[in-house]
VEXPA-721623 format. One record per residue (C-alpha): x, y, z; residue in one letter. Coordinates in Angstrom, 2 decimals. Last residue first. Example, Ala and Ser with C-alpha at 12.3 -4.5 7.8 and 13.67 -1.06 7.14 Angstrom:
# residues 2
+---------+---------+---------+--------+
|      px |      py |      pz | residu |
+---------+---------+---------+--------+
|   13.67 |   -1.06 |    7.14 |      s |
|   12.30 |   -4.50 |    7.80 |      a |
+---------+---------+---------+--------+
# end
This chain:
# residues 307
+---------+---------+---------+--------+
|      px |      py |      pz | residu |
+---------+---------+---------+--------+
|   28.03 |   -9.69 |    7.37 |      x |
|   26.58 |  -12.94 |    7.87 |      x |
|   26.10 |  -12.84 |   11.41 |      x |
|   23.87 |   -9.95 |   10.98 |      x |
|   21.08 |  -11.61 |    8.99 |      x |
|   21.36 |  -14.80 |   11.26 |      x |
|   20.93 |  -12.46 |   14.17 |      x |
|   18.13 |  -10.05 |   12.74 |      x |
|   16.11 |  -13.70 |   11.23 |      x |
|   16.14 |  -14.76 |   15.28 |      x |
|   14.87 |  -11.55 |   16.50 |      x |
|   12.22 |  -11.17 |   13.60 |      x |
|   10.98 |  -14.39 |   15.29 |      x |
|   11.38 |  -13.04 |   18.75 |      x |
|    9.15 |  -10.55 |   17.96 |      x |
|    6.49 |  -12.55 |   16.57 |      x |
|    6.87 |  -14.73 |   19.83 |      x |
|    6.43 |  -11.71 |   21.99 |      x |
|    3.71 |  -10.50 |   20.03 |      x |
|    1.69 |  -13.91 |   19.88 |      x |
|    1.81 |  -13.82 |   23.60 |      x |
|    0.40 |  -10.17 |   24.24 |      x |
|   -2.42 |  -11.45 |   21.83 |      x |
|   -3.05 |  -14.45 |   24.58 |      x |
|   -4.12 |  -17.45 |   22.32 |      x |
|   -1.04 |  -19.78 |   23.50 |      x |
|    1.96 |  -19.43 |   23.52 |      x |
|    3.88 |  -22.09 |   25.08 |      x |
|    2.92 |  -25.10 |   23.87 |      x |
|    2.17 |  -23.98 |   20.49 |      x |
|    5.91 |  -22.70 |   20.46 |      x |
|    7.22 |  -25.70 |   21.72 |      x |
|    5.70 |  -27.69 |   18.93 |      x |
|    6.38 |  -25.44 |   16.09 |      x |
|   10.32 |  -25.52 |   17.37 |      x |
|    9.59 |  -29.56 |   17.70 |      x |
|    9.20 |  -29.28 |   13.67 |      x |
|   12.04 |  -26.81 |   13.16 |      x |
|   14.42 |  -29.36 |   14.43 |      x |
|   16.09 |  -29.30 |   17.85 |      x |
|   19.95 |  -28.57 |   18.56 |      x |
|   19.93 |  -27.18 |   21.77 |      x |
|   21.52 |  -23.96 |   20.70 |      x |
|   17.88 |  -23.31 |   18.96 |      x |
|   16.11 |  -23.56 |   21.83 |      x |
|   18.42 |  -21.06 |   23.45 |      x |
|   17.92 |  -18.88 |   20.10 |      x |
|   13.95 |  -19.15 |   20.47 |      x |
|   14.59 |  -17.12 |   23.95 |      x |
|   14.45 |  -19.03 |   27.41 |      x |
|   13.18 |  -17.14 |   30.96 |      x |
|    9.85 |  -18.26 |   30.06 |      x |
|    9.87 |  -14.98 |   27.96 |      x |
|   12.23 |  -12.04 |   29.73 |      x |
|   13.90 |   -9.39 |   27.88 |      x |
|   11.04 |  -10.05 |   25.10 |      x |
|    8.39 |   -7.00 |   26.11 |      x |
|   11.30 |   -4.93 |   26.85 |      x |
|   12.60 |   -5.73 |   23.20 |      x |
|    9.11 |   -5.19 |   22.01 |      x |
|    8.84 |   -1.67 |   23.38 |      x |
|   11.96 |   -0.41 |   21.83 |      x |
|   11.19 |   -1.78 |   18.58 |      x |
|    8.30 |   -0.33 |   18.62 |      x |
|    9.76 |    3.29 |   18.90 |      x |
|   11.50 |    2.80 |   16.29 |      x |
|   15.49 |    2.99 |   15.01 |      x |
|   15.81 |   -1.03 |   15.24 |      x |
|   13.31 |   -1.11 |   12.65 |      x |
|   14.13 |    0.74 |   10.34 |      x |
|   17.14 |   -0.79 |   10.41 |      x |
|   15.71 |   -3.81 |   10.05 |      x |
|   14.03 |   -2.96 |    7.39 |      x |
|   16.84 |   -1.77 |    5.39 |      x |
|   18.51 |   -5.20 |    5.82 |      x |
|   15.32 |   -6.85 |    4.75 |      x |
|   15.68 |   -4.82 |    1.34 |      x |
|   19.04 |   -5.52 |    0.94 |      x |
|   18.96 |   -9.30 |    1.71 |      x |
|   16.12 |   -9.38 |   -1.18 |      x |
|   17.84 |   -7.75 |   -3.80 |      x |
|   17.20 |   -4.29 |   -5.18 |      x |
|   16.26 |   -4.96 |   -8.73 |      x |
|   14.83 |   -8.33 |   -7.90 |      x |
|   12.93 |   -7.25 |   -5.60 |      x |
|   10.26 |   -5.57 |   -7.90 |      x |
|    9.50 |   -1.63 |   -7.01 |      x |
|    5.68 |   -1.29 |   -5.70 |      x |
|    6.58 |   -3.88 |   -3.04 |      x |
|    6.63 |   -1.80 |    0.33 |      x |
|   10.56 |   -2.09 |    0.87 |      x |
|   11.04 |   -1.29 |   -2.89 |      x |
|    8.85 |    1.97 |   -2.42 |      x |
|   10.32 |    2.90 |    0.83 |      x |
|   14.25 |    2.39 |   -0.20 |      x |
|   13.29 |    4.82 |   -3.75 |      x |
|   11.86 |    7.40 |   -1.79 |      x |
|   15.17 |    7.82 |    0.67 |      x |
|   17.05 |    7.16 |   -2.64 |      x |
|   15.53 |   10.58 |   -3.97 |      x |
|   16.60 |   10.63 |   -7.94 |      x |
|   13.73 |    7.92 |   -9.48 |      x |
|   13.71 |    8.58 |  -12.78 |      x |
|   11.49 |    6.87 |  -15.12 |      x |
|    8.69 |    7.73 |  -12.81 |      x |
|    6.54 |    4.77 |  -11.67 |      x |
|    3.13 |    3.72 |  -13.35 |      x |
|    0.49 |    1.46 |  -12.04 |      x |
|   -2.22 |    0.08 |  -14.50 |      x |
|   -5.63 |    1.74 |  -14.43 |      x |
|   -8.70 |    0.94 |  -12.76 |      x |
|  -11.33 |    2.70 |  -14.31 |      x |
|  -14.51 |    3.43 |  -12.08 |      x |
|  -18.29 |    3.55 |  -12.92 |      x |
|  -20.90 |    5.17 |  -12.34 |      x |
|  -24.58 |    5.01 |  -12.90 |      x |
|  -26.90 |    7.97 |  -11.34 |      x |
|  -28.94 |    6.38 |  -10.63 |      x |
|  -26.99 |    3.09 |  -10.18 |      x |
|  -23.54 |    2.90 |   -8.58 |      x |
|  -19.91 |    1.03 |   -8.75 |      x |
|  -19.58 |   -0.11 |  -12.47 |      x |
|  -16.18 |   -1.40 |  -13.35 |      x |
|  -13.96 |   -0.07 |  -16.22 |      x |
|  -10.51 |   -1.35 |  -17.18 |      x |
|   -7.66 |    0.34 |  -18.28 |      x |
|   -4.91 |   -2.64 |  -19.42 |      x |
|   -1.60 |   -4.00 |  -17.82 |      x |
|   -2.37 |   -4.47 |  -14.35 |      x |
|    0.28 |   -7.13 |  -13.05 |      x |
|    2.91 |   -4.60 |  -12.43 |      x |
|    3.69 |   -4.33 |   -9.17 |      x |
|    3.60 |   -8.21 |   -7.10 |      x |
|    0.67 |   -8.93 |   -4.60 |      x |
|   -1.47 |   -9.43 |   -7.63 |      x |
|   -5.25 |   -8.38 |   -8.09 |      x |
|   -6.33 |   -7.97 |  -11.59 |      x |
|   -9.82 |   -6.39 |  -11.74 |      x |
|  -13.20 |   -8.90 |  -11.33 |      x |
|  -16.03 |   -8.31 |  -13.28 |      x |
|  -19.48 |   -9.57 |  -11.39 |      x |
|  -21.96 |  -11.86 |  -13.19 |      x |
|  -25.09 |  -10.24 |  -13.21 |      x |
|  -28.30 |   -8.74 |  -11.12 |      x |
|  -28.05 |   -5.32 |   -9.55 |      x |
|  -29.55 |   -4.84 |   -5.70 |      x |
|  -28.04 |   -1.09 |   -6.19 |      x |
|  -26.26 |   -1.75 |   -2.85 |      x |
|  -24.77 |   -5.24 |   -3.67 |      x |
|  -23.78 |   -4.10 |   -7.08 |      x |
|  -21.84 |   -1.26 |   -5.27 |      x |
|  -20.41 |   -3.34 |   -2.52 |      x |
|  -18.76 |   -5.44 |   -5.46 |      x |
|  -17.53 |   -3.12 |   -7.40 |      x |
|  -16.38 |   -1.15 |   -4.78 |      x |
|  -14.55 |   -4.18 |   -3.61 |      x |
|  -13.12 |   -4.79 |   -7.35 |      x |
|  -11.73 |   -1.24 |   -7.67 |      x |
|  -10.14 |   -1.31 |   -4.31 |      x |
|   -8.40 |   -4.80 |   -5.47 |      x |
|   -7.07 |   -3.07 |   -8.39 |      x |
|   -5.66 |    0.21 |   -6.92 |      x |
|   -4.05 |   -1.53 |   -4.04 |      x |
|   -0.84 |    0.41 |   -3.89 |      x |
|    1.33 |   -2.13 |   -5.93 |      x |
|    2.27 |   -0.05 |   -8.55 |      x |
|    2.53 |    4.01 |   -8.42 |      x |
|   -1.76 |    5.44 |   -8.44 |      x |
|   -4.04 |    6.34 |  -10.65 |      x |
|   -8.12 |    5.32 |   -9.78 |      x |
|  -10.46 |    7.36 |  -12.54 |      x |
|  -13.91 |    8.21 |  -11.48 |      x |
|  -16.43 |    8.01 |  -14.13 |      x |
|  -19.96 |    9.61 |  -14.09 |      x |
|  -23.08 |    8.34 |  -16.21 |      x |
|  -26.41 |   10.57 |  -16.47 |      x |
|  -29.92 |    9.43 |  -15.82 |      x |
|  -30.12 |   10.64 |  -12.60 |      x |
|  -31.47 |   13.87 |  -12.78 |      x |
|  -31.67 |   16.39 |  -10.38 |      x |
|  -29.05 |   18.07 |  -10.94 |      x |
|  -25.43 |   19.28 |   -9.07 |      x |
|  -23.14 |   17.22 |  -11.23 |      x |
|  -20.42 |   18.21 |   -8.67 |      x |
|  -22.54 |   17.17 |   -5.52 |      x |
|  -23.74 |   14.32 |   -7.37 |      x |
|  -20.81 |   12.75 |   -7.80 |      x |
|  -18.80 |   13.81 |   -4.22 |      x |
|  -22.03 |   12.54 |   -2.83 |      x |
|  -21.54 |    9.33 |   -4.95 |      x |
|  -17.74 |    9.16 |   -3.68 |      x |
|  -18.81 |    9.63 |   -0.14 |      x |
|  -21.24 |    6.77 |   -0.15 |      x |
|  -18.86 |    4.74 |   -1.45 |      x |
|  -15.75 |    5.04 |    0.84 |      x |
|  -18.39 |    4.96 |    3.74 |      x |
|  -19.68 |    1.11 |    1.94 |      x |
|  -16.05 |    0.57 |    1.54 |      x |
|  -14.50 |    0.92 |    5.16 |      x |
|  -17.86 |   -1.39 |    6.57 |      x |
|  -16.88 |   -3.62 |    3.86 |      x |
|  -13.11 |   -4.16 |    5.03 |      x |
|  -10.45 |   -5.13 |    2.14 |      x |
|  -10.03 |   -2.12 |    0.94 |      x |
|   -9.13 |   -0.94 |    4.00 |      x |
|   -9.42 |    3.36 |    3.25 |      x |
|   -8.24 |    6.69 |    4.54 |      x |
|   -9.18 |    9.33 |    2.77 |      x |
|   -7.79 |   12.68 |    1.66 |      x |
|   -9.35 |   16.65 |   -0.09 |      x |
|   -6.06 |   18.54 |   -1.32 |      x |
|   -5.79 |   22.12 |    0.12 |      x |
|   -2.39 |   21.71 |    1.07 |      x |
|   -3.48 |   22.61 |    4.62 |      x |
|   -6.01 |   19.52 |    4.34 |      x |
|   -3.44 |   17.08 |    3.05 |      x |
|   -1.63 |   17.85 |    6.61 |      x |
|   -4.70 |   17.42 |    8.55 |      x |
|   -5.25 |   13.90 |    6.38 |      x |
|   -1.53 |   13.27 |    7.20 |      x |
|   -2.01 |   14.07 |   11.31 |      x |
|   -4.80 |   11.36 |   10.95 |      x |
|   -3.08 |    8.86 |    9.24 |      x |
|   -0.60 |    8.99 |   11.97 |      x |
|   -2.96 |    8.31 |   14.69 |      x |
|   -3.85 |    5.33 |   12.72 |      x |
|   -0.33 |    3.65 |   12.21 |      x |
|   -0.46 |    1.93 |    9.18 |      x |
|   -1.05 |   -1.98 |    7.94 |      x |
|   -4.71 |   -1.91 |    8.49 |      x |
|   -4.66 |    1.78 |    5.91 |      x |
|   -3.59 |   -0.46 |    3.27 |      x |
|   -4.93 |    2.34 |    0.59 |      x |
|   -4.53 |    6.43 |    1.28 |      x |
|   -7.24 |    8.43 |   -0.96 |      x |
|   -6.09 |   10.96 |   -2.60 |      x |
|   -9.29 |   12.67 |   -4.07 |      x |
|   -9.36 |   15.19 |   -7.39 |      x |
|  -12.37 |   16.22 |   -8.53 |      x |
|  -12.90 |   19.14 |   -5.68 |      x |
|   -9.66 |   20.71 |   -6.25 |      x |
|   -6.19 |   20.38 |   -6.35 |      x |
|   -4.65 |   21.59 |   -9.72 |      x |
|   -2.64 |   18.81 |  -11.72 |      x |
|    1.04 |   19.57 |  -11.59 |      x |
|    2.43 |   16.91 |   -9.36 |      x |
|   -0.08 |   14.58 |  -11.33 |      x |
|    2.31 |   12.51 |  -13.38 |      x |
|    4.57 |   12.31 |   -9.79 |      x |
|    1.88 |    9.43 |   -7.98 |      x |
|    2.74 |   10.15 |   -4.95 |      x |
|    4.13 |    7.02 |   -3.15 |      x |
|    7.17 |    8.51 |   -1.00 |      x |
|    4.22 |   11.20 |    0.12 |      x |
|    1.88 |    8.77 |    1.77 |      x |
|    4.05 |    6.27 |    2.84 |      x |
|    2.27 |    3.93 |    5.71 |      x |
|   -1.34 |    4.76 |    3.41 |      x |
|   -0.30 |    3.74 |    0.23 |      x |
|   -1.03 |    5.98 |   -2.37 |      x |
|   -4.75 |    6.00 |   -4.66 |      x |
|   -4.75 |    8.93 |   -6.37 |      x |
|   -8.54 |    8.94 |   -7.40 |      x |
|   -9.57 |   11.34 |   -9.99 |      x |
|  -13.01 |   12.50 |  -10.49 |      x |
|  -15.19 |   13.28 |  -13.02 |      x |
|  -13.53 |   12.02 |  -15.69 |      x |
|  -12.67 |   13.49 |  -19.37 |      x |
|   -9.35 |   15.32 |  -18.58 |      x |
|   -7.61 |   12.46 |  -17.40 |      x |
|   -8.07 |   10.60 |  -20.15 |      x |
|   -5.45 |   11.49 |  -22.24 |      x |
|   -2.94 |   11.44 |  -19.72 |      x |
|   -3.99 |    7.85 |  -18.35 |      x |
|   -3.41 |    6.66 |  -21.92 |      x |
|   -0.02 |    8.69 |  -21.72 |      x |
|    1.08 |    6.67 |  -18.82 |      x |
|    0.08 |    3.26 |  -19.95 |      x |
|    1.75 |    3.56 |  -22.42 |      x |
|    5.02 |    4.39 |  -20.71 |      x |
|    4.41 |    1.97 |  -18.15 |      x |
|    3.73 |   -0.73 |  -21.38 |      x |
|    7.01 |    0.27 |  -22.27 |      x |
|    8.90 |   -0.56 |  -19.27 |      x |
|   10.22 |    1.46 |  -16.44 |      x |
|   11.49 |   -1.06 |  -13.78 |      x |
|   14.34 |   -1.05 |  -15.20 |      x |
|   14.85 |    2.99 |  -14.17 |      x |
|   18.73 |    2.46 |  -15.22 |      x |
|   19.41 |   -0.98 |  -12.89 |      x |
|   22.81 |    0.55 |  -11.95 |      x |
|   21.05 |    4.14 |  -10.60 |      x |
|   18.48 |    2.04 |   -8.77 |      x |
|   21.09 |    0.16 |   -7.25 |      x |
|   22.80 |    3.13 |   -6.05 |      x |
|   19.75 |    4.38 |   -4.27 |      x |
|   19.25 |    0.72 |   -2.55 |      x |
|   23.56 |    1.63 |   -1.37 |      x |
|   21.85 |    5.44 |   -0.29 |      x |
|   18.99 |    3.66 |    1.69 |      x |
|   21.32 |    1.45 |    3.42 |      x |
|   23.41 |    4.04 |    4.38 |      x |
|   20.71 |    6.50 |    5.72 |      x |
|   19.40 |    3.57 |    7.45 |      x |
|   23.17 |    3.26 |    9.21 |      x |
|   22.65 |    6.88 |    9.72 |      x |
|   19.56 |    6.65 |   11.64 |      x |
+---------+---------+---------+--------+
# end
């Protein structure tokens, strides 16, 4: 843990050197357009990212009141630990601050997601009538999945409502920053709502360098102000200090009695590496782990070797 702490401290310094660069001014507009509206929706959706729920708070809304309009929902919840997820949604719950966990790239996720938001609608509208319009707001840090949660309950909502039309498509971009604009996208009929995506903003100050590690590591601060060697250097570490990591170097202590270095030592290209692999892993899932491992193995080695 201390040679994380490191890491994490020498990403901090970096942050300090780059001078919040990853604070431009259409953040800053972008903040203060989500300010302004903020008080005219009928929900808010803090979208963070489900493996760092608190690093990715989204800090404009630190001192908005937690009640019934305001949702965080945690995104990329495929790439988290589940029980985990759970103990944070009992956490949330003690802080009095109503939590999901969402895919938003599963339907079956989307179509609950959905149903619970126009509950959440109707329960705070609390009429009988249908023929008003509610808009639910998604904020969230870059690179949380704000845009491509917007287009699948776009999409499952059109679906549902059997509405005819071209579909609007938000933005998607694996790299933070890409949504530059507020954009609205209707997700329900009778009542109709719709949602805004809204571009990702960052602090302009980022102090903790603990927070600062976890939100370069999962993309929502560009590499390029931490440095990729950095970055997989601080995920190894992580890495080496977990519990998985533990269980996968049991599971590799002994695979065909040869690791990927061996076959490396005898001097064979990458393409008969492919072929050897293929050979001999086949489908078995306990398979592909052991050669996934060994993988992140062989780039740990190389990595350390050139310090």
């Amino acid at each position: 843990m201390a040679a994380t702490a490191k890491l994490a401290r020498q990403i901090g310094a970096l942050a300090t050197k780059s001078g919040g660069g990853w604070y431009g001014p259409h953040m800053a507009a972008a903040s203060r357009a989500i300010a302004e509206r903020l008080p005219l929706v009928d929900l808010v959706l803090e979208i963070r990212d489900a493996r760092i729920p608190l690093s990715s708070e989204y800090e404009q809304l630190r001192n908005y009141p937690s009640s019934s309009r305001r949702i965080i929902v945690m995104n990329k919840m495929d790439l988290a630990n589940r029980s985990q997820i759970k103990e944070w949604k009992r956490y949330f719950e003690q802080q009095k601050c109503i939590s999901y966990g969402v895919n938003s790239h599963n339907k079956e996720n989307i179509k609950e997601l959905l149903n619970f938001l126009l509950a959440r609608v109707r329960e705070l509208k609390r009429t009988n009538d249908f023929n008003y319009t509610a808009v639910i707001m998604l904020i969230g840090i870059p690179n949380v999945g704000k845009s491509a949660l917007a287009n699948s309950l776009h999409q499952i909502g059109r679906i549902s409502a059997a509405e005819k039309g071209k579909l609007k498509h938000a933005i998607v971009s694996p790299n933070p920053g890409e949504t530059k604009d507020i954009s609205s996208l209707k997700i329900g009929s009778h009542p109709n709502v719709y949602v805004l995506d809204t571009p990702g903003v960052l602090p302009p100050k980022i102090l903790n360098t603990e927070v600062y590690s976890k939100l370069a590591l999962t993309g929502s601060i560009r590499d390029c102000l931490v440095g990729e060697r950095g970055i997989a250097q601080y995920f190894l570490a992580l890495l080496n200090s977990s519990d998985e990591y533990k269980k996968w170097a049991k599971l590799s202590m002994n695979v065909n009695d040869r690791t990927f270095l061996d076959l490396e030592a005898e001097g064979l290209s990458s393409c008969e590496l492919d072929k050897k692999q293929k050979r001999q892993y086949p489908t078995d899932h306990t398979q592909c782990f052991r050669f996934l491992w060994n993988l992140v193995r062989r780039l740990k080695t190389k990595l350390l070797l050139s310090y």
